[in-house]
C-alpha positions as CSV (number, residue, x, y, z in Angstrom):
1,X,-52.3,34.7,90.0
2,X,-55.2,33.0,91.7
3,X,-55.6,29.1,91.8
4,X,-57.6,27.5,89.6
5,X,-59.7,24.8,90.5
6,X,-61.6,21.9,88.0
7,X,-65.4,21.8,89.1
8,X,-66.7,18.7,87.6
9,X,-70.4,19.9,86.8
10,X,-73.0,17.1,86.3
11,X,-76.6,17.5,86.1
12,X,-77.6,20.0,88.6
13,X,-78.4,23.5,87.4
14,X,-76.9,26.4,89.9
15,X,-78.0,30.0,88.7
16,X,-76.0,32.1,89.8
17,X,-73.7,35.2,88.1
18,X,-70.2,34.7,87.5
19,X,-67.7,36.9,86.1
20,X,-66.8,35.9,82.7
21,X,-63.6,36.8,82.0
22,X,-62.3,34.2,85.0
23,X,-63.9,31.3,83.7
24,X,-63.1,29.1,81.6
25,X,-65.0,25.5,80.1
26,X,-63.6,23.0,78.6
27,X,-65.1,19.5,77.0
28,X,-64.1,16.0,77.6
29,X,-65.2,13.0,75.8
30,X,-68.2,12.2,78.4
31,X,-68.4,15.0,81.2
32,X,-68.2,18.7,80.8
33,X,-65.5,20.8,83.1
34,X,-65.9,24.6,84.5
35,X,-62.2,26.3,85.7
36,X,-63.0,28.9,88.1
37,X,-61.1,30.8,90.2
38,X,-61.1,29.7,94.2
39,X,-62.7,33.4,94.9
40,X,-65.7,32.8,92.5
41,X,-66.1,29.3,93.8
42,X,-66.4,31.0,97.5
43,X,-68.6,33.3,96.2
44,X,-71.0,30.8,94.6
45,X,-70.6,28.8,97.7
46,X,-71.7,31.7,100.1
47,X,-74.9,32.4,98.1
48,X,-76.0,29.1,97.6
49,X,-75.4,28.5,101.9
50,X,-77.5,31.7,102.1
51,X,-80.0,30.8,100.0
52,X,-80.3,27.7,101.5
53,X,-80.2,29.3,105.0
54,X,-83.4,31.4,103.6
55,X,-85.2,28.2,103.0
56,X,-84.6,26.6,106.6
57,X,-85.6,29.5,108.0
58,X,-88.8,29.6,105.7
59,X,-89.3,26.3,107.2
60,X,-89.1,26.4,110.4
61,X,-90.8,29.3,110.8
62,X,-93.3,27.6,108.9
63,X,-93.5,24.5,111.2
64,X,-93.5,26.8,114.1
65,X,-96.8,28.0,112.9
66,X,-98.2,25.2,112.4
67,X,-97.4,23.6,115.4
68,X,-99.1,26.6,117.1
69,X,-102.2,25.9,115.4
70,X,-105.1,23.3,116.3
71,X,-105.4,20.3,114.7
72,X,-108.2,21.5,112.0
73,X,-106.6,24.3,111.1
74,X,-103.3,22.4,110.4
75,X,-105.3,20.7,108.5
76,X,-106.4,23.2,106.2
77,X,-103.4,25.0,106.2
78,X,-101.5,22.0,104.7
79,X,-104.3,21.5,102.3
80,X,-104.1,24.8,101.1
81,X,-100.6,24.6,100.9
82,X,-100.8,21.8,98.9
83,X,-103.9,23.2,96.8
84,X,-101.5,26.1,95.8
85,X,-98.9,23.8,94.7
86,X,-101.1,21.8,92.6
87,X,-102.7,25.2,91.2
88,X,-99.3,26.5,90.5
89,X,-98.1,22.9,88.5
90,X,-101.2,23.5,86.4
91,X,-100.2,26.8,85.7
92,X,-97.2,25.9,84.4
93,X,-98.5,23.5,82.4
94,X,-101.3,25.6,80.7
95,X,-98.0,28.2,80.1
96,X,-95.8,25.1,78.4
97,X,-98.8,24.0,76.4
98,X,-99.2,27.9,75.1
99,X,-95.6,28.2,74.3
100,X,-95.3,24.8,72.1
101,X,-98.3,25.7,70.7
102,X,-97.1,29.4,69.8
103,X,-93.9,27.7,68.2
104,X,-91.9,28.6,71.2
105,X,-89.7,26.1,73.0
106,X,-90.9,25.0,76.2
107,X,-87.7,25.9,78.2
108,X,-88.9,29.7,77.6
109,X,-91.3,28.7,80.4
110,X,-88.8,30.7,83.0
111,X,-89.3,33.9,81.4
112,X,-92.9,33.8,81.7
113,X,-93.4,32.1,85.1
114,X,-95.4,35.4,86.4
115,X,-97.8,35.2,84.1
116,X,-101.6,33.9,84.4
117,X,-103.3,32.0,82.5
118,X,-105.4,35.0,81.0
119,X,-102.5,37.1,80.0
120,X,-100.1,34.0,78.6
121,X,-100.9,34.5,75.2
122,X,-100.6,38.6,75.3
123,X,-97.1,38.2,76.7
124,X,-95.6,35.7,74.3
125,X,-96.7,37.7,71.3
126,X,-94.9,40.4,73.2
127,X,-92.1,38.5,73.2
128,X,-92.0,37.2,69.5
129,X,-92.5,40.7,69.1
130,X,-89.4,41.9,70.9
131,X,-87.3,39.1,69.6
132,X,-88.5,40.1,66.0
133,X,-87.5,43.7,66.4
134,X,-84.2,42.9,67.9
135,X,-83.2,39.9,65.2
136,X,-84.7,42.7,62.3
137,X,-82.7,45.5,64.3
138,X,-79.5,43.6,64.1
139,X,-80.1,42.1,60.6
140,X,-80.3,46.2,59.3
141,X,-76.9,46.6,61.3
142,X,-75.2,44.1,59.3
143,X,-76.7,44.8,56.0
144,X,-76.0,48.6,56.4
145,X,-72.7,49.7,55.0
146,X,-71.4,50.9,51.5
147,X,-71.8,48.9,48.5
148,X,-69.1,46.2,47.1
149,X,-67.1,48.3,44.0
150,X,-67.3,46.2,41.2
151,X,-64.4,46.5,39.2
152,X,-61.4,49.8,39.1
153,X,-64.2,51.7,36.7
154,X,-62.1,50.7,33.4
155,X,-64.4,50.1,30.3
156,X,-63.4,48.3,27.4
157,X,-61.6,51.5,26.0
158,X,-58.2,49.7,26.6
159,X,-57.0,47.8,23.7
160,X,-56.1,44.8,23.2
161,X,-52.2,46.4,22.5
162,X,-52.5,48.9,25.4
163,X,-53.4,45.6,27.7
164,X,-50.4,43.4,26.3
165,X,-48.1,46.7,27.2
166,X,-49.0,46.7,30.9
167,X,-46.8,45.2,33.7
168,X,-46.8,41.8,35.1
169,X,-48.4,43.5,37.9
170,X,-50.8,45.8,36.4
171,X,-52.3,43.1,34.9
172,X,-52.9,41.2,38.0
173,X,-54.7,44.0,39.6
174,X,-57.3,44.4,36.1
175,X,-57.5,40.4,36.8
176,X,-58.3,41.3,40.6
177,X,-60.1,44.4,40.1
178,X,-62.1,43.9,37.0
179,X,-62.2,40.7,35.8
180,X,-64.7,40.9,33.0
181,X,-62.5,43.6,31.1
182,X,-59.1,41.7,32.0
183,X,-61.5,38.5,30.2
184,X,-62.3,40.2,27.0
185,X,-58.7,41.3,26.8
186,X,-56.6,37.9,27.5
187,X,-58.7,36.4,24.4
């Protein structure tokens, strides 16, 4: 069997797919541990290099642009840049304010990061819609199924002599099975 190593997680937030059946969390008092194999922890570690290679590379090519640019057109480019960035925080916060104000929780916000401003509203009723089907979906699943039998189908035909002549046993099961009859006869 493979090692298993103790990853002390803290407050960072690393997306990334893991296959369930190897890991393992526990809880301590104060911190929160993650047991993973050494091959998913290589795994996790390779993307996360990669995807941090992506981002250098975005960089510097990037920087390399801009360096072959004139002054004034650095200029603009980092004030577009920057423009974009402010336009985008905006964004996000019109799409937060929608969300609370749908009755949504505001960490929903990743599901809807594609969306304008325009279409916000269409796509969250979407989604209460979807999530609506799917809870009424599932609800029907578990309600579906036979009915609960109540009682062995015994009416008060028995007497109260017939009843006193039945085992130990046969009793038990009137008491289980119907226990309004098994009632009317024990008085």
């Amino acid at each position: 069997m493979e090692d298993i190593k103790d990853t002390n997680i803290d407050t960072e937030v690393v997306e990334t797919e893991v296959d369930e059946s190897t890991v393992e969390t526990t809880e301590t008092e104060d911190k929160k541990y993650l047991k993973i194999t050494q091959e998913d922890l290589n795994a996790i570690m390779e993307k996360k290099v990669a995807q941090l290679k992506r981002v250098a590379e975005a960089e510097k090519i990037e920087a390399e642009k801009l360096a072959a640019m004139g002054e004034k057109e650095r200029t603009n480019a980092i004030y577009e840049k920057r423009e974009g960035a402010a336009d985008e925080r905006e964004r996000m916060l019109d799409i937060r304010e929608a969300l609370t104000e749908s009755g949504l929780k505001a960490h929903l916000i990743k599901r809807f990061k594609y969306s304008t401003v325009e279409t916000i509203q269409e796509d969250i009723e979407e989604y209460k819609a979807e999530i609506k089907e799917a809870v009424s979906e599932e609800l029907n699943k578990t309600l579906k199924g036979t009915t609960p039998k109540t009682g062995s189908g015994q009416t008060l035909a028995m007497t109260k002599d017939e009843f006193n002549k039945l085992g130990y046993k046969e009793q038990t099961k009137m008491f289980t099975e119907n226990r309004p009859l098994y009632d009317k006869l024990i008085k």
